[in-house]
C-alpha positions, -999 to 999 in steps of 0.1 A, spaced: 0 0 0 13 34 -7 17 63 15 -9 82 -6 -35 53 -6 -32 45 34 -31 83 43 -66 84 18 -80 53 38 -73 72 72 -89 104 67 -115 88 48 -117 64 81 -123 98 99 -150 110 73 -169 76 84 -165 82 124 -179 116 121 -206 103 92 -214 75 112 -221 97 144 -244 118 126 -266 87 114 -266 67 151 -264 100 176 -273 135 156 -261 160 130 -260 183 158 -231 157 174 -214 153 144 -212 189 136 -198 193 173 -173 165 164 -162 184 132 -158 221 145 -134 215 172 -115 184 153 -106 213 133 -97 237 162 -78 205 179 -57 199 143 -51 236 144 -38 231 176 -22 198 166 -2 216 139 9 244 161 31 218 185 42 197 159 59 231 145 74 233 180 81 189 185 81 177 152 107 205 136 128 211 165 121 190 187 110 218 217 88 201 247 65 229 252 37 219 283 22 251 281 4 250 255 -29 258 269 -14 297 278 -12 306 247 -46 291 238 -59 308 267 -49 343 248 -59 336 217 -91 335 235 -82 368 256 -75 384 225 -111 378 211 -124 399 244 -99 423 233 -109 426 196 -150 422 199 -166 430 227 -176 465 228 -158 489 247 -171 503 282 -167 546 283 -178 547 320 -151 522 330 -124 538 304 -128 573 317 -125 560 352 -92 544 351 -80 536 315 -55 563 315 -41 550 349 -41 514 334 -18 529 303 4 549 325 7 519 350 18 495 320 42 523 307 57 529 347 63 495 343 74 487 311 103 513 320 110 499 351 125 470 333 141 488 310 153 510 332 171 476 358 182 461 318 199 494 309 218 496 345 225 456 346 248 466 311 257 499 316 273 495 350 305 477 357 302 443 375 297 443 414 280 456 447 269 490 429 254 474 400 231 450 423 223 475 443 215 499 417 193 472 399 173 462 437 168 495 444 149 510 404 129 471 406 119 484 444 113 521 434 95 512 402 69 485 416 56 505 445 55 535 418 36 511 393 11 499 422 7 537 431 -10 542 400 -24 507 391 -45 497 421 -67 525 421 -74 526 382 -82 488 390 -106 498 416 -124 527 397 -128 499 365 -142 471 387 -165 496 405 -184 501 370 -215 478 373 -196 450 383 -226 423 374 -224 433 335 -191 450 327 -165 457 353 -138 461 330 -127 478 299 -142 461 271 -130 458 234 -127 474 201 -157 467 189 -142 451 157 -158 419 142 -147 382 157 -128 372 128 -104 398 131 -97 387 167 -82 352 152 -47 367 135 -47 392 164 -49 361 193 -24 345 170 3 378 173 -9 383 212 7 349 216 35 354 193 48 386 215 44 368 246 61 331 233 90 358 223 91 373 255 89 334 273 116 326 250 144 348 254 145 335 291 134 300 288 149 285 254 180 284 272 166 249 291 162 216 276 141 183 278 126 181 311 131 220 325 119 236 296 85 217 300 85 226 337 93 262 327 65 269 295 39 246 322 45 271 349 45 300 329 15 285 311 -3 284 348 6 320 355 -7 338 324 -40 317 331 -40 327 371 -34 366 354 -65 363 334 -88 347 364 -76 375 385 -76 409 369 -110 414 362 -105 450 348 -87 433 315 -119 398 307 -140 398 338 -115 373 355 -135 340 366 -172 361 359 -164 352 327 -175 375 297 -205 361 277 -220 373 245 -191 376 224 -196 387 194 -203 352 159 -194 354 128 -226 335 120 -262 344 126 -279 338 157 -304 304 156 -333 329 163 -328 352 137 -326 321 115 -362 309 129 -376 342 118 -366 342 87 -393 334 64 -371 324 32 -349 307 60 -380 284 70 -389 274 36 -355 262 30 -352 237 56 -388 228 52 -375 218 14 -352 196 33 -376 181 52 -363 197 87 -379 218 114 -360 255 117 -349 251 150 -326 216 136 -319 236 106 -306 269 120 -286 248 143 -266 231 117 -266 260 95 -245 279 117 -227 248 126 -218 243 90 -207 282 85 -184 281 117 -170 243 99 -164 261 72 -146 291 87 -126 267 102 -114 245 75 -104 281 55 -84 285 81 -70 250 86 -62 245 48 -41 281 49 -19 272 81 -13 234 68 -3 245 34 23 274 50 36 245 75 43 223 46 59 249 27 81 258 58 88 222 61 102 215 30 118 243 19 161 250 31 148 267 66 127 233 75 153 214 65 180 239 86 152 230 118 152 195 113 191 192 114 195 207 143 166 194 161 185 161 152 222 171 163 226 207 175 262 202 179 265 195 141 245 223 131 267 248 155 295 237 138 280 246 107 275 283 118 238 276 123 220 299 153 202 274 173 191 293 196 178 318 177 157 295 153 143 278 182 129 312 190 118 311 160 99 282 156 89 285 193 73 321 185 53 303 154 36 274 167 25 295 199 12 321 175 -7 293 159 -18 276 191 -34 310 199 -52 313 169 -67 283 177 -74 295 211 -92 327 196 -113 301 171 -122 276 206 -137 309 225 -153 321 191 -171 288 190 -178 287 228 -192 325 227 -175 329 259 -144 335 278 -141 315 305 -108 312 324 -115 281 345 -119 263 317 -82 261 307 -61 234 324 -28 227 311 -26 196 325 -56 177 312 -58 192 273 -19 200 274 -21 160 278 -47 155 251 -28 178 224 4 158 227 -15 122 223 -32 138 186 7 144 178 26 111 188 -5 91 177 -8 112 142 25 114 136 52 137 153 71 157 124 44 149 98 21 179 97 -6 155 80 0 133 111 -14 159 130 -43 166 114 -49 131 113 -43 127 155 -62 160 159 -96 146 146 -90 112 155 -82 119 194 -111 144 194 -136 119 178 -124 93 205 -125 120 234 -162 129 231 -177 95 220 -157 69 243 -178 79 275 -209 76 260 -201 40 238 -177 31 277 -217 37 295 -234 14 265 -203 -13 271 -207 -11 309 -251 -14 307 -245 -43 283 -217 -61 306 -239 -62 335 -272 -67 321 -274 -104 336 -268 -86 371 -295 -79 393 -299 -41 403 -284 -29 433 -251 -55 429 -218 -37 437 -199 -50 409 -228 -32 385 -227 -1 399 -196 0 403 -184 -5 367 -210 15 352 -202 45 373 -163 40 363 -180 44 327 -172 79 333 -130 71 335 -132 53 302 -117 87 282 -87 86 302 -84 49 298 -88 46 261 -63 78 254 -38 54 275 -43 24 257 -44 38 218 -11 56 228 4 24 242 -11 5 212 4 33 187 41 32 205 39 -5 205 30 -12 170 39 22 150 62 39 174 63 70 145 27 76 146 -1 69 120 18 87 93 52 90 106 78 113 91 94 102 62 
């Protein structure tokens, strides 16, 4: 079998899952199933960049998601004056007071000569400049949060439509992957996944906390769709003679409709970032990546910059992670903070790339729909197994209740197993890297 035929039978494979849940659960499912397979190959895609191509273990993946979706707040909701005029201005000059502070402790650190002098100098601008910074940015906090804290209590947005929000969540994580790293691509292996998981844990602890910038844990709701709302839909008179051509109700058929226009936006989207990931990874600079993800050593010899082209690459897949992240919250119509944890979907993310294929950006796509498919249907089919296990039982027996309550642990069970099966039998992934 060739690579082209066996990569055809997988995704078609896929096509059949996601068919097949439509026919035995609902449209409605299978739409679900579709819309965030893409957002999880997106996702997929964006660590493979970082894995696959230079082989960076990046654990905090979910930070960069998480503003992606902080960045569709940012771009579409619209603005609140009251809370603006109340302490905007000390919010900028706060963020300026201490954007120079660090400047100011960089600037001594290589201006001064090495010793006492220079550490103190440096201890005493960080000292000076925090309690200057919290001067002015506690009480423009305070005025913000003050401003009918129920609906808004913060600053709002632009105003600008959703879509927009998706390049911009993709650069808001780009500036901050740069800023990560410049201090952390210094560690390898095991310490730089400690180091991106922590910092992925603080960026998410910033946005549940500082409700003056998304709300914090009140979550912001209402964000602004690309698509139509369901009710406008049901009003629509030419709308309802459509789906009644189809033979559907408008409730069914403005559900999918909008289903099918997000699906859409989303494989647009997909299709663009897969084909520049392909290009990147066959033209001289993928190549250049691959080498020295394979032997630095070699590729310093050769007068190759390996740290700054794992910046590189470490910048671009968190810029696409957060374009994913802008797509999720788009979908959700929500920002909700709690709902990131590194540890669970971090987990999740890497199983679609070692079971797709790590290095193979078709791989990933291929993981990112497969894992997803298996993720929201192995509970429900786990609950149908457990029922039909214990059916001989009589009701109220331990060993039934028991199992079929455990139905609930079957996700975490069966993403063990296929990624025990997948190292076991095809240690490279589904479509490994040639």
């Amino acid at each position: 079998m060739t690579d082209t035929v066996r990569n055809t039978v997988y995704f078609a494979a896929i096509a059949v899952l996601i068919i097949g849940t439509g026919f035995v659960q609902s449209w409605n499912a299978a739409l679900f199933i579709l819309n965030f397979g893409l957002i999880s190959a997106i996702m997929a895609l964006g660590v493979n960049l970082q894995w696959g191509f230079a082989g960076l273990f990046n654990v905090g993946i979910m930070g960069f998601v998480a503003l992606g979706g902080l960045a569709t707040v940012l771009v579409s909701m619209p603005p609140t004056p009251q809370a603006f005029s109340a302490g905007g201005m000390g919010i900028i000059l706060a963020l300026i007071l201490g954007a120079g502070t660090v400047v100011a402790a960089v600037l001594a650190y290589s201006k001064l000569p090495k010793g006492r002098v220079r550490g103190l100098a440096i201890m005493a601008i960080l000292i000076v400049g925090f309690f200057v910074y919290r001067a002015v940015f506690d009480p423009a906090v305070a005025a913000i949060e003050a401003i009918d804290p129920a609906a808004t209590g913060y600053l709002g947005g632009l105003g600008l439509p959703v879509v927009v929000a998706w390049p911009v969540g993709g650069l808001l994580a780009a500036g901050v992957a740069w800023l990560i790293g410049k201090t952390a691509l210094g560690l390898r292996s095991d310490y730089l996944a400690i180091a991106t998981l922590g910092i992925s844990e603080i960026i998410i602890a910033v946005m549940k906390n500082e409700d003056w910038m998304a709300r914090g844990v009140k979550n912001v709701v209402g964000l602004p769709r690309p698509a139509p709302y369901e009710i406008e839909l049901q009003q629509d008179p030419a709308f309802i003679e459509r789906a009644a051509s189809f033979g559907l109700d408008p409730v069914m058929a403005s559900t999918l409709w909008v289903k099918l226009i997000y699906a859409g936006l989303f494989t647009v989207v997909l299709v663009i970032l897969f084909i520049l990931a392909q290009r990147a990874l066959h033209s001289p600079w993928g190549r250049m990546m691959r080498a020295i993800r394979d032997n630095e050593h070699a590729a310093k010899a050769m007068g190759k910059n390996v740290t700054a082209r794992h910046l590189q690459i470490f910048v671009l897949g968190s810029a696409v992670c957060g374009i994913a992240g802008a797509m999720m919250t788009t979908l959700d119509g929500q920002l909700t903070p709690g709902t990131y944890q590194p540890l669970r979907f971090t987990f999740l993310i890497w199983v679609m790339v070692i079971v797709g294929g790590s290095g193979n950006n078709l791989g990933a796509v291929l993981g990112g729909f497969l894992i997803w498919w298996l993720w929201v249907m192995v509970e429900p089919m786990g609950l149908w197994l457990m029922n039909t296990i214990t059916m001989g039982m009589e009701d109220g027996s331990a060993i039934k209740t028991h199992l079929i309550d455990s139905a609930a642990h079957m996700r975490l069970l069966t993403m063990g197993l296929v990624l025990l099966l997948v190292l076991r039998f095809s240690p490279r992934g589904l479509i490994p890297e040639k």
